[in-house]
C-alpha positions, -999 to 999 in steps of 0.1 A, spaced: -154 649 298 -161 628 329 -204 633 323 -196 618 286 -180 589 299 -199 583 330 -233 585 300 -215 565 279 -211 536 307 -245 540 317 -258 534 277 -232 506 275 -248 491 309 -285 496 296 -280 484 258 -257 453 273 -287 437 299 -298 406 285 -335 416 301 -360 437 280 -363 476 293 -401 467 285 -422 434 293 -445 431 266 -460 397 283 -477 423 311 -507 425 289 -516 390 291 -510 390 326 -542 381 350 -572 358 360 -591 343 329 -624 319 327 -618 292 301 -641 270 286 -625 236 273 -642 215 244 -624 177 249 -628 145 232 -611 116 236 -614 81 220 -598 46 219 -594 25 188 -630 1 187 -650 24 212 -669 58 204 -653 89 207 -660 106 240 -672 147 242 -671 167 271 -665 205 280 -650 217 311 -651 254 329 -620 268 348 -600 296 356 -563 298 348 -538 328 364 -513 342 337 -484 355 355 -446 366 352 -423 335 353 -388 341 360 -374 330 326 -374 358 300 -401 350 279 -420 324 302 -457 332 312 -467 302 339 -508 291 338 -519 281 367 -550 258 374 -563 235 401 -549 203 387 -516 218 381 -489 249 366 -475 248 329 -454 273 316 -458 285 281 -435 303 259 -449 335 246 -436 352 213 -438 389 208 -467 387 186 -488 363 215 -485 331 202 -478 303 227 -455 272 225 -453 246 252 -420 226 250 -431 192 252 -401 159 255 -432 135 242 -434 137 204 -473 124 208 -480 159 225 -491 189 208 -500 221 215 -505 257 196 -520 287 201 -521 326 210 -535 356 227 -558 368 200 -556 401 221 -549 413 253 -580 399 268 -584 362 247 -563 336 237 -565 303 220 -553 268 224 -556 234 211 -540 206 209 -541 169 223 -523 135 231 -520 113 200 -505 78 203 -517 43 184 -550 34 195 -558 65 212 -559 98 218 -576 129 230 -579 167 221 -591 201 230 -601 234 220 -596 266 251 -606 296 252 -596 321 275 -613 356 287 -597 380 311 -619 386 342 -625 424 346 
């Protein structure tokens, strides 16, 4: 009688932890070289092209569904669904972002800054260094 409840107790502890038995964001973990494809313009001027090279670092974040990119210029943390797709919670209504890990090796973005008289925009691609 004691085994069933001490089993029971340790079910109730297992089902009741607000943390997932199994991270499914440790695929996407790791080192990736992206290529970025930018342009940028300002109301009355040409519209500016340019493509930049870099690596970004996927790793855990301490929130539950948090993955943190980390670059040269800077860390942003993106939310990432079940399925790969990425959100970045943005306070500014002119920026926005979407995207995903089209597997667990590539992912997506785009997005940009958009205001009056301005604005600028990207395409990224990702791949996991071996």
């Amino acid at each position: 009688m004691i085994r069933i409840i001490t089993l029971i107790t340790g079910l109730f502890f297992l089902i009741g932890c607000t943390k997932p038995l199994i991270d499914y964001r440790s695929k996407y973990v790791g080192t990736y070289d992206v290529v970025s494809y930018n342009s940028s313009w300002i109301m009355g001027q040409e519209q500016q092209s340019d493509t930049t090279f870099f690596t970004v670092t996927v790793k855990p974040a301490d929130e539950r569904y948090y993955v943190d990119f980390i670059r040269a210029n800077g860390e942003t943390s993106y939310l990432i669904e079940t399925d790969g797709e990425l959100h970045y919670e943005s306070q500014d209504i002119h920026h926005q972002l979407s995207g995903s890990f089209t597997d667990k090796n590539h992912f997506e973005l785009s997005g940009g800054y958009y205001g009056l008289g301005g604005g600028n925009s990207f395409k990224a691609f990702g791949i996991k260094q071996k």
